[in-house]
C-alpha positions in Angstrom: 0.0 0.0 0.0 1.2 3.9 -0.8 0.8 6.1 2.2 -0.4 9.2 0.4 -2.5 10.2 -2.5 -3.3 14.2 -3.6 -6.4 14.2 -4.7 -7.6 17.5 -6.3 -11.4 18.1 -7.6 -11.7 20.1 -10.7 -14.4 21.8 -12.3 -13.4 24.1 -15.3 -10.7 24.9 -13.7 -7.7 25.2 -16.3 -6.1 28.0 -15.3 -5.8 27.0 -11.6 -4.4 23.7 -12.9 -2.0 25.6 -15.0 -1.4 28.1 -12.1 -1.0 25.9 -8.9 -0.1 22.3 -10.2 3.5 23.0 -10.7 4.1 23.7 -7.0 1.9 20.1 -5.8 3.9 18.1 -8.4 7.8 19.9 -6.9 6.7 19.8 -3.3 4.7 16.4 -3.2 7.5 14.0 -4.4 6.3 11.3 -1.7 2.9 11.2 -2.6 1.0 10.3 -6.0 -1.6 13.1 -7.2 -4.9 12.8 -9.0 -7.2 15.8 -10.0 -11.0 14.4 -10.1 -12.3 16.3 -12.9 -16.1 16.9 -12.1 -17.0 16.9 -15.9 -15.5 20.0 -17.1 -16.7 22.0 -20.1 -13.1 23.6 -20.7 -9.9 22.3 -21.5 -8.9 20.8 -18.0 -8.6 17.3 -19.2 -6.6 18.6 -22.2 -4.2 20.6 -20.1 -3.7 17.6 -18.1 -2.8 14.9 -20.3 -0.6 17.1 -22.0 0.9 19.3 -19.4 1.1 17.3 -16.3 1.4 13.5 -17.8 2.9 12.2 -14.4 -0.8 13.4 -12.6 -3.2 10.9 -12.7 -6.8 11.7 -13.6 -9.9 10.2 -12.7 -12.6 11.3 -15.0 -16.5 11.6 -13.7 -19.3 12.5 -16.3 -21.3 14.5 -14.1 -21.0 17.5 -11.5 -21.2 16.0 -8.8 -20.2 19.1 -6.6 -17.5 19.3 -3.8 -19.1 16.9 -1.8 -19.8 14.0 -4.1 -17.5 14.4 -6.3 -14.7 13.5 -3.8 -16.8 10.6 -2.8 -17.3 9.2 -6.0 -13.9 9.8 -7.0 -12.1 8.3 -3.5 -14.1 5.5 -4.3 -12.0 4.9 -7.3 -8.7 4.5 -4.7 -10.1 3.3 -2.2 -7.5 0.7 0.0 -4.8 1.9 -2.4 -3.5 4.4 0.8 -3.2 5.1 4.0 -4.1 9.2 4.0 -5.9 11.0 1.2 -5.0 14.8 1.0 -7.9 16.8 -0.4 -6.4 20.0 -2.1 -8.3 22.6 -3.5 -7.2 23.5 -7.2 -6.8 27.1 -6.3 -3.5 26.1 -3.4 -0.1 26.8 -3.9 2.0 24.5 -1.8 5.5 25.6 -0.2 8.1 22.7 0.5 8.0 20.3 3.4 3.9 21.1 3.8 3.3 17.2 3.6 5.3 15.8 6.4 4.5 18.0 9.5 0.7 16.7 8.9 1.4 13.2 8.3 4.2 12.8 11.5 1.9 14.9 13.6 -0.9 12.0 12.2 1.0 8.5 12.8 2.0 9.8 16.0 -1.0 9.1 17.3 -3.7 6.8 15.2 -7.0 8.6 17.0 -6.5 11.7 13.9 -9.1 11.1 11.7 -8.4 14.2 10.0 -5.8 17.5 10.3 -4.8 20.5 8.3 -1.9 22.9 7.8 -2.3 26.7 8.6 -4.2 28.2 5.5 -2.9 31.8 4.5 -4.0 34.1 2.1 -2.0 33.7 -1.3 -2.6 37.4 -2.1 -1.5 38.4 1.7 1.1 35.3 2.8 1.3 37.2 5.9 -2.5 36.3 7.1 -4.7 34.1 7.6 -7.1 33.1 4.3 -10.9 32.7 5.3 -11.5 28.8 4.8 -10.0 27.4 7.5 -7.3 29.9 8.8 -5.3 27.8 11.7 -8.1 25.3 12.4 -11.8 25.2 12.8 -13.9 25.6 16.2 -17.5 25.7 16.1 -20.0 27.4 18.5 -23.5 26.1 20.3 -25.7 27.3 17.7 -23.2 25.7 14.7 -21.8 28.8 13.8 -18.5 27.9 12.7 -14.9 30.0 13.1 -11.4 29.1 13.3 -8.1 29.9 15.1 -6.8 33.2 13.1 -10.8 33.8 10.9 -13.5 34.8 13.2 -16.2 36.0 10.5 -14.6 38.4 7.8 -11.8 39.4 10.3 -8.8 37.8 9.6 -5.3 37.8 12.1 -1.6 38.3 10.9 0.0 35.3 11.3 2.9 36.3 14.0 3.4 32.2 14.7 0.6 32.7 17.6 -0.8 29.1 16.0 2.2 27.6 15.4 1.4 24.7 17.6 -0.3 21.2 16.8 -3.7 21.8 18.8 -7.0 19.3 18.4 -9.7 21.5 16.8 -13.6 20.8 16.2 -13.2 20.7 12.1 -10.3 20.9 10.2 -11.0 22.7 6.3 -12.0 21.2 3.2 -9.1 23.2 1.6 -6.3 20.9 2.6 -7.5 18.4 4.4 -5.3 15.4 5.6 -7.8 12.5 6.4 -7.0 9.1 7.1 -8.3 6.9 4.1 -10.3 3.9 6.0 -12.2 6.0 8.4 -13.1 8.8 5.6 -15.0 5.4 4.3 -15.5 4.0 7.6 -18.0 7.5 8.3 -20.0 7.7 5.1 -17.8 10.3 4.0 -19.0 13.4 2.8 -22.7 13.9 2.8 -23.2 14.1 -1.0 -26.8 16.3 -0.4 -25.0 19.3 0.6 -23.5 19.3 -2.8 -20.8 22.2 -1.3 -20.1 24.4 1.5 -19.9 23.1 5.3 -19.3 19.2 4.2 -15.9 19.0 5.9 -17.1 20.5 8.9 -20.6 17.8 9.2 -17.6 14.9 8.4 -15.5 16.1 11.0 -18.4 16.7 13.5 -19.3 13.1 12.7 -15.9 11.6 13.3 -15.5 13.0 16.5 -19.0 11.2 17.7 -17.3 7.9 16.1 -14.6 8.7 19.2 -12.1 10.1 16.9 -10.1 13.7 17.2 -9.4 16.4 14.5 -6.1 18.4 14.6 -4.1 21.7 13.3 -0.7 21.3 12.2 1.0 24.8 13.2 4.4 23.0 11.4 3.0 23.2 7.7 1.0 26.2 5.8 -0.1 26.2 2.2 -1.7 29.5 0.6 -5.6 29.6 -0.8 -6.6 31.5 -3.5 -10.4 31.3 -1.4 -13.7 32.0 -3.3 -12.1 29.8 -6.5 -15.7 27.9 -7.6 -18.1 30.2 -6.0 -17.5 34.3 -5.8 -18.8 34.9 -1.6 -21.0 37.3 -3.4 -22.6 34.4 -5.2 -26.7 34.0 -4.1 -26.1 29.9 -4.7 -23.4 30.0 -2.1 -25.6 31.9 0.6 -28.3 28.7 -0.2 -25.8 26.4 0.5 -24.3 28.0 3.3 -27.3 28.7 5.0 -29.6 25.3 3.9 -26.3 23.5 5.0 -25.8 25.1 8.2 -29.4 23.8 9.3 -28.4 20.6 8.3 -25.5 20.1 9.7 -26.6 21.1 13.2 -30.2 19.0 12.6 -28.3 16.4 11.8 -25.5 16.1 14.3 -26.4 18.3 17.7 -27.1 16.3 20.6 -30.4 15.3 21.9 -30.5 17.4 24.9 -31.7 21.4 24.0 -31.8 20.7 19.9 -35.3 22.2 19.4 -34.2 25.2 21.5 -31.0 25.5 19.8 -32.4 25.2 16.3 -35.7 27.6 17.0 -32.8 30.2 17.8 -30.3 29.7 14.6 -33.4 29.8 12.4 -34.5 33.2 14.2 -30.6 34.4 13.6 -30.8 33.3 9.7 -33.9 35.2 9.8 -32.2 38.5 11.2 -29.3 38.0 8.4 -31.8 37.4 6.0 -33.2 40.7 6.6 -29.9 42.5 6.9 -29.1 40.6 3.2 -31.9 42.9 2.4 -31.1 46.2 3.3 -27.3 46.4 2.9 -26.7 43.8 0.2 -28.7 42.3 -2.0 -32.6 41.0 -2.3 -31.2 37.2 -4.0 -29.1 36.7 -1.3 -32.4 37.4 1.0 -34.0 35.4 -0.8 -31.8 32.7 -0.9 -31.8 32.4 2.9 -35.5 32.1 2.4 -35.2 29.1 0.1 -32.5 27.1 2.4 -35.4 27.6 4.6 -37.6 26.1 2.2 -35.6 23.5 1.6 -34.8 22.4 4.8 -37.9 22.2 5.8 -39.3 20.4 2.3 -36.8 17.7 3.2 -37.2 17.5 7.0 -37.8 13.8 6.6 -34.7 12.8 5.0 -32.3 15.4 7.5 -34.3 13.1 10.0 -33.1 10.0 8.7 -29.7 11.1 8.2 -29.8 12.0 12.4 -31.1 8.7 12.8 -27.6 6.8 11.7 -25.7 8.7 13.5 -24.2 7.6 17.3 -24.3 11.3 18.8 -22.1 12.1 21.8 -23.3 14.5 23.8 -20.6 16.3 25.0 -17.8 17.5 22.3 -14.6 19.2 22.5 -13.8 21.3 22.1 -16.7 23.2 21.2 -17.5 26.9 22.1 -20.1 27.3 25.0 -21.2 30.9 23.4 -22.5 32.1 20.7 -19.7 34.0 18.5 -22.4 35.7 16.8 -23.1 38.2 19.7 -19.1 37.7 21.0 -18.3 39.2 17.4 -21.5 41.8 16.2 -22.6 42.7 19.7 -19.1 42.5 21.8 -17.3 43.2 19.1 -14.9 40.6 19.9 -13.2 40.1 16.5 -10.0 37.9 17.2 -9.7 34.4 18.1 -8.2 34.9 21.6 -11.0 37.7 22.7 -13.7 34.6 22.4 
């Protein structure tokens, strides 16, 4: 068996191929890379078979999204390794960013999953959006990370240089270890994209199992590379996903509470969306409303097969949303 495939989903994206490829195939010389092209209407194949002949492709005939697609193409290499790295076609990778993660990983078997520190590539010197220096995530399901709380991102001055367990570790670059990815179901292929890492991670820690942050290895995101954060589809899936993540995987002790409260939050966004930005994305909270509710039965189901601890770590005990807009508390170590 190999220890460690790349794998890195593609949807029309040539010109991150052409961009950030280079740097994965110098800096990964110990792992084997595939891109999962999700059915691309440009040149991506093209580019790859001739550009990049030692990459290996695995071709699917349909957009499947973030979530699926990684299922359905992991499926494809599945008991060929031990870790699977899931890269985001819009990372540029520095030297030595694989080893730190998998040390920190075989040191101690309970990792299901772990990142590096995600900067900005625009800004090396801070912290990029999705997934900063790990991700935490409060009562209500609000998620935030080490280094990101909201749109306020920290300079990195090596304040997260450590290897800490966090509650979800980012779809960007995620290090998972290959048997339990399958072992959980892995992603849930209904939320298509947006918060899938963070329901997986949620749901290996009730399997017993612990997500870390590598503080010895950084890579640096583009961010926003599929969807603009502007994009009304993105506040859908965002917002429908949210619900469904915390439906799906909050304990059974104060869940009706807790969920009567994020939908009156969504609500108040949904208004704000309204006034100060735009009447789709207003409406598009509205619809993951909708939706969620449409398909209450099969969320239902889905909380069903799933062994739920009750108490998690480590989880925040407020809610960041009045720490950050009402406090004003807008860095990582004011929470």
């Amino acid at each position: 068996m190999n220890k460690t495939a790349v794998v890195i989903l593609n949807y029309n994206g040539q010109k991150y191929l052409t961009d950030f490829l280079p740097s994965v195939i110098n800096h990964s010389s110990h792992a084997d890379i595939y891109v999962a092209d999700n059915a691309s209407t440009d040149n991506s194949v093209v580019i790859l078979k001739t550009e990049f002949p030692s990459v290996k492709i695995i071709q699917l005939f349909e957009n499947h999204g973030f979530a699926q697609g990684y299922n359905e193409a992991l499926e494809q290499v599945m008991n060929q390794y031990k870790y699977y790295i899931l890269l985001n076609s819009d990372v540029e990778v520095p030297e030595n960013w694989i080893e730190p993660v998998i040390n920190l990983m075989e040191s101690n078997p309970n990792i299901a999953a772990c990142q590096p520190k995600i900067k900005s590539y625009y800004e090396k010197t801070h912290f990029e959006y999705a997934g900063a220096a790990g991700g935490y995530i409060d009562r209500l399901g609000y998620p935030f990370c080490r280094g990101r709380v909201f749109l306020s991102l920290e300079e990195d001055l090596e304040q997260y240089n450590d290897n800490v367990e966090v509650f979800w570790a980012t779809g960007a670059c995620m290090f998972v270890r290959a048997n339990i990815f399958h072992e959980i179901g892995g992603f849930d292929g209904d939320f298509f994209a947006h918060m899938e890492e963070i329901d997986l991670c949620w749901r290996m820690k009730h399997a017993g199992y612990q997500i870390f942050a590598c503080g010895e290895s950084e890579v640096y995101h583009i961010g926003g590379g599929t969807l603009p954060k502007s994009n009304p589809h993105k506040t859908f899936l965002n917002f429908r996903n949210g619900l469904v993540m915390l439906y799906k995987n909050h304990p059974d002790k104060g869940l009706y509470g807790t969920l009567l409260t994020r939908l009156i939050l969504d609500g108040v966004a949904g208004v704000k969306f309204l006034f100060f930005d735009s009447w789709e994305d207003c409406w598009a909270v509205a619809r993951a409303h909708f939706n969620f509710y449409a398909h209450f039965h099969k969320w239902h189901k889905k909380r069903q097969n799933i062994h739920r601890r009750e108490d998690l770590r480590p989880m925040f005990s407020h809610n960041v949303v009045w720490q950050y807009f009402v406090k004003g508390k807008e860095r990582f170590d004011e929470m």
